[in-house]
N, C-alpha and C positions, 0 to 999 in steps of 0.2 A: 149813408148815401142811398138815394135812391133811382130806379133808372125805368124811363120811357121808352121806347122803340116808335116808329112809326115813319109808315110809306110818307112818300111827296111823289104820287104819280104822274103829276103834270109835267116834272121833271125830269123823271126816270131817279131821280134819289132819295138817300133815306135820310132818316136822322135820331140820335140818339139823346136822349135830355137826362141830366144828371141833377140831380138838387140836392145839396148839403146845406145842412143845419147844425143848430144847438151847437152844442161843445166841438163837435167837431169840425165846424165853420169855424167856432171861436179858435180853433189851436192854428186853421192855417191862416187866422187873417190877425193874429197875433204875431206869427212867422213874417207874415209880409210887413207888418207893423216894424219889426225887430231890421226888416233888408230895407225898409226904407228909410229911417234914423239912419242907416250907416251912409247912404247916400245923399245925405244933405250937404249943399256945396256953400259955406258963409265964410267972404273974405277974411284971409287971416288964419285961417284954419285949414290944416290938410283932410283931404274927403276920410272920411271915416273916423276924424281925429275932433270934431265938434263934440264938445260940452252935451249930456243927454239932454238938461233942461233946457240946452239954446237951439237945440235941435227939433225938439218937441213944439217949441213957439214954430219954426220954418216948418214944419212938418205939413204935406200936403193931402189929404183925403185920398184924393184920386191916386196920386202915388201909391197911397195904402193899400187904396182895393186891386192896385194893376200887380204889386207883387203879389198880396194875396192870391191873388185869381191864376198867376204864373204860378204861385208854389201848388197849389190845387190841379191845377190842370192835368197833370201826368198820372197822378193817385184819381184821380176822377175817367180817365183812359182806360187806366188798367182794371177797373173797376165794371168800367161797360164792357171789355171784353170777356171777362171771366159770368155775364149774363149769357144765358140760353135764348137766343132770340134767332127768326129765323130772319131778321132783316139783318145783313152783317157790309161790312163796305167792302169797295171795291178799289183800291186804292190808298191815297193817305187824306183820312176825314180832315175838314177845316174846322179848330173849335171857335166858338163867339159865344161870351154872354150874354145872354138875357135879362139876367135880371141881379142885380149884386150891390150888397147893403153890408152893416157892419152885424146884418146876426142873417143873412143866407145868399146862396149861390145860388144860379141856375143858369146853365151852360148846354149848347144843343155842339153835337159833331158830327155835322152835314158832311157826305159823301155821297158816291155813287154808289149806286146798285149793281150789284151783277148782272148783267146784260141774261135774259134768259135765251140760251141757246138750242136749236132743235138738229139735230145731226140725224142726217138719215141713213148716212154710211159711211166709216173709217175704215172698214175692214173688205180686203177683196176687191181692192177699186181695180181696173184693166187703165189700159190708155200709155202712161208712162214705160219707156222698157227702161230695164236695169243695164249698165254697162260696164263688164267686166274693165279692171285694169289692171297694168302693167307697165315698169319702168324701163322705158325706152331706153337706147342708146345714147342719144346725146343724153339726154336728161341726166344721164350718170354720170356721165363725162363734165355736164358743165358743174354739177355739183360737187366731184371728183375736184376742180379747178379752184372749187371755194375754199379747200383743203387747200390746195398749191398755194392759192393768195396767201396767208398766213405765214410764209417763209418769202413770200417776193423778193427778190432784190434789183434795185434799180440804179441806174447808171446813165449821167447824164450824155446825150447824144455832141459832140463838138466834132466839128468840121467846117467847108465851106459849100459842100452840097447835101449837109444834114436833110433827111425828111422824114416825115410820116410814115408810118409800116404799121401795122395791121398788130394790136398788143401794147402799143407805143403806149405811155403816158405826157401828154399833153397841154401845155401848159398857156393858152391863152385870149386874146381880145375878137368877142364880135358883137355884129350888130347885123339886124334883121331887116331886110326892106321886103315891101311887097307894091307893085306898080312906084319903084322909085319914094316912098314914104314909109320912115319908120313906123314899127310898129309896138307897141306896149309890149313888155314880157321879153323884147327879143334880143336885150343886151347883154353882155358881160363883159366883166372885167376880170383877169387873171385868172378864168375858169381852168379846171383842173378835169379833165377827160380821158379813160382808158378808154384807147381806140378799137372797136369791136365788142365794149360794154353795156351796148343797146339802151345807155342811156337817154339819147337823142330818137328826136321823130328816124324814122327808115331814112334810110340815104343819106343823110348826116354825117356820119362819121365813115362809112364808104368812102363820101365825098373828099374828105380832109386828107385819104393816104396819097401821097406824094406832095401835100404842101411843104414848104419850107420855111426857116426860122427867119426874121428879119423882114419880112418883106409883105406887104400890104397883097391880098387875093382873094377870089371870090368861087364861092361856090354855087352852085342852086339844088333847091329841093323843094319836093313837096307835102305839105301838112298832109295827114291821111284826110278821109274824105270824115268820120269820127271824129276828128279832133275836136276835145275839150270845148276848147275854145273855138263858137260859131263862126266867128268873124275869121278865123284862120282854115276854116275847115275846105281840104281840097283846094288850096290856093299853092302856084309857084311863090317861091321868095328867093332873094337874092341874102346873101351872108357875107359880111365884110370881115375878112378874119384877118389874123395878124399872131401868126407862131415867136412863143414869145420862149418856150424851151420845151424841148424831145429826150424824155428818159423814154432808154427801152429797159423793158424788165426781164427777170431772168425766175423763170418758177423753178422749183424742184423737180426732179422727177417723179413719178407717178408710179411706186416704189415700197417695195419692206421697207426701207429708211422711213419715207415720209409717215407711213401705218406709224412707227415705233415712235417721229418726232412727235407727233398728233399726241400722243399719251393719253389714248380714251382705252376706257375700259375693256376687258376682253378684245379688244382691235394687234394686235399684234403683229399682221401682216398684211401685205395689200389686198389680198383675197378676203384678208376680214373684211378690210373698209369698203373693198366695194360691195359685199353683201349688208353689212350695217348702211349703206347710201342705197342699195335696192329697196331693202326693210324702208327704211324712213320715206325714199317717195313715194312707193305704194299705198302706208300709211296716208299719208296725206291726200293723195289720189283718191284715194278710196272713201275717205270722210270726203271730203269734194264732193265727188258722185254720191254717196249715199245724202247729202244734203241739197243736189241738186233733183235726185229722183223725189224726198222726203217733201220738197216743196210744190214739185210739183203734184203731188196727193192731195197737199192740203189744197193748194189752187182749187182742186177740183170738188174738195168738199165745199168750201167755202160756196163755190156754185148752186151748190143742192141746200145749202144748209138756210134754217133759218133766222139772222140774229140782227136784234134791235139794240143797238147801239147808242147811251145818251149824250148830247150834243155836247154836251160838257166834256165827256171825258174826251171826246175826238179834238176839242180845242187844246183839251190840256197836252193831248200827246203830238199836237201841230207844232205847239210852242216848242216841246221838247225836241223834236226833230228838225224844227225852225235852229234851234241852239245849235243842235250835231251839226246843223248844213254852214251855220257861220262858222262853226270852229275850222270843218275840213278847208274853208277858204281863207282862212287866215292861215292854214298851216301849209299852202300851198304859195303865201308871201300873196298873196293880195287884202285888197280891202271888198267888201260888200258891194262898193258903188262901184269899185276896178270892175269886178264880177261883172256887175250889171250892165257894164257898158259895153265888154267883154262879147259876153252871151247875147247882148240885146233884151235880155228878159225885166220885167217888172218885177214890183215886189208881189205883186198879184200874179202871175204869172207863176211864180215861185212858192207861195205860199197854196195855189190851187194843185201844182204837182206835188207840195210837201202833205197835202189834205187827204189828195188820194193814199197815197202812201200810209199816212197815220194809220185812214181805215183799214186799210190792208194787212198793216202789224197789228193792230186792235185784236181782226176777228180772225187773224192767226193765232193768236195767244190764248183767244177761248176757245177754239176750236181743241189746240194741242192739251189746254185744263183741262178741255173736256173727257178727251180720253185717255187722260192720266187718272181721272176718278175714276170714270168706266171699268178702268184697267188696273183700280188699286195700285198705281206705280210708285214708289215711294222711296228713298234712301235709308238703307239699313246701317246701325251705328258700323257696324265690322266695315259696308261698306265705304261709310265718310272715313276711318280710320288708315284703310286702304289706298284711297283717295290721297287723303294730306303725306301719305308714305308714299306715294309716287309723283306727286310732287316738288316733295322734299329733294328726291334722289336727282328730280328733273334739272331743278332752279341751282342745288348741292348746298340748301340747309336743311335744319332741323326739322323734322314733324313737328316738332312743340314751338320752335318759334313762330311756324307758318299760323300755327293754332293762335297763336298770342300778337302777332305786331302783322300781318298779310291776309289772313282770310278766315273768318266766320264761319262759321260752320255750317250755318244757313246759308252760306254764299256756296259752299261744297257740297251742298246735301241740294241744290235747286239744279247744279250742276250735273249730278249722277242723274239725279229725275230728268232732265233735259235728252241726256245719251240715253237714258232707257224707253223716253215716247221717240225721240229718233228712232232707235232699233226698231220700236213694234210696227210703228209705222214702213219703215223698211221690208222687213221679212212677211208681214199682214198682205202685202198688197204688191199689184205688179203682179 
């Protein structure tokens, strides 16, 4: 094989050319010769099960050279990247041949370039403060409670002045009006609500304690002036509801019993669990905060910094982000067009908010490269080993399975690098 390099600056990308010959063209376009015989489809015969010599008459050229060029491609990859070249990609190259016969190949693997980036300071920035935390009161409490759920017991409410109480669980029909006409989103049927589970907009489920079973009522409230959804935002609505059944529940106490039902580890008494529930939100807290101070650094470098960005890659990472934004609205039970009639917004509209954004994650990505090289950052084998062993303990399998059917090692080793440019970034600055 042999291998080209060379800029496309009108682009901002490069491209790599591979050309194979002689014998060792002949052995891969002999290979594809061999996958395309097995693929010939003539009635009467099952695929693979055709006669060589009747095969050979069906036999297509082009077929020949597209596996060939398929079995080549990957050995022709690994080939350009084990080359010393200082032009190298920037993402996943696209290959195309150029030029391809039955005695040579020649194949180019267009990509981007690395954006050249100029930083003019990561280290010591002022502006952002840092904000200590700590696990509140309720916060323990309502966590504390997540523990209780896990034993609930529930009982259904019977009477003839049954109601709502405040913990209830809930069982049924509404519908939304706003100026007297339904609205999209605002129906259910046999909905199922803990009362005081902040699942609903504010006031909500306030609203519903003292409804009763059986009987057709209404409540009001209003969307926050945020809400999601444009067309709803800061409007009263009218809610036609209809209590359809009232279990109240009954939690455990908040107790050594429950520590010991819980069966976690070292937890043994109530005192443990509410210090392992301090531990764990602090935890959380605190990555929070160190990713909310961590971002905004890089905001600020991005400001100062200088980096040219090729149009290509910012479409490709639109698309991909265009993808995230359709999935979160399908997983929110709507459709695209729902969305868009929704919010009011275009696809233009949408696609120019999802553009800024792209750029935004782009030259945050070079920006955090950049001072992962600066910075020699890197994942040590002890420390990927340690990694998959705390994970292991997290999820409760194997280190070796996680190694083998859940995560790469490259996907834990990008991981560790990820938490150690957080850290630097953190403790450097502020």
């Amino acid at each position: 094989m042999k291998f080209e390099a060379k800029k496309l600056p009108e682009t901002g990308q490069g491209k790599w050319i591979i050309s194979i010959s002689g014998d060792e063209w002949k052995g891969f376009y002999e290979k594809g010769r061999r996958k395309a015989l097995t693929e010939v489809q003539i009635p009467g015969f099952r695929k693979g099960k055709v006669p060589k010599e009747m095969a050979e008459k069906h036999l297509s050229p082009v077929k020949v050279m597209n596996e060939a060029f398929r079995s080549a491609m990957p050995k022709a990859y690994d080939f350009a990247k084990t080359q010393k070249s200082d032009i190298q990609p920037w993402g996943s190259p696209n290959p195309n041949p150029t030029k391809i016969s039955e005695t040579e190949l020649e194949l180019e693997f267009v990509f981007d370039l690395k954006p050249e980036i100029k930083i003019e300071k990561y280290k010591g920035i002022t502006g952002p403060k840092k904000v200590a935390v700590k696990a509140e009161k309720d916060e323990i409490a309502a966590e504390i409670k997540k523990y209780q759920e896990r034993f609930v017991m529930e009982k259904i409410k019977e009477g003839d002045n049954v109601a709502v109480e405040d913990g209830d669980n809930v069982k049924f029909d509404f519908e939304g009006f706003i100026n007297n006409e339904a609205f999209q989103g605002g129906k259910g049927l046999d909905y199922q609500l803990v009362i005081g589970s902040k699942n609903f907009i504010p006031g909500f489920e306030e609203a519903m304690i003292g409804l009763k079973v059986g009987i057709e009522q209404e409540i009001k409230v209003t969307f926050p002036k945020d809400y999601q959804a444009e067309n709803l935002a800061g409007k009263e609505a009218t809610f036609k509801i209809s209590i359809k059944e009232i279990k109240s529940r009954i939690l455990p106490k908040a107790d050594d019993e429950l520590a010991k039902d819980l069966n976690i580890k070292d937890v043994n008494t109530f005192a443990d669990l509410e210090k392992l529930v301090v531990t764990q939100i602090e935890k959380a807290k605190n990555s929070n905060e160190r990713n909310r101070f961590v971002n905004e650094i890089i905001d600020l470098i991005r400001k100062e910094s200088t980096i040219e960005l090729p149009k290509s890659a910012i479409d490709r990472e639109v698309q991909n982000m265009r993808k995230e934004f359709e999935q979160k609205v399908i997983a929110n039970k709507m459709t695209l067009k729902e969305y868009k009639k929704i919010s009011g917004l275009s696809d233009e509209d949408i696609n120019n908010e999802i553009f800024g954004d792209a750029k935004k994650r782009l030259e945050s990505y070079l920006i955090t490269d950049e001072v992962r090289n600066k910075e020699k950052l890197e994942a040590t084998p002890e420390e990927i080993e340690q990694k998959y062993n705390d994970l292991a303990s997290q999820f409760g399998i194997s280190a070796q399975m996680l190694k083998e059917s859940v995560l790469q090692e490259s996907q834990v080793a990008t991981e560790i690098v990820n938490e150690k440019i957080v850290e630097f970034i953190y403790k450097n600055n502020g």
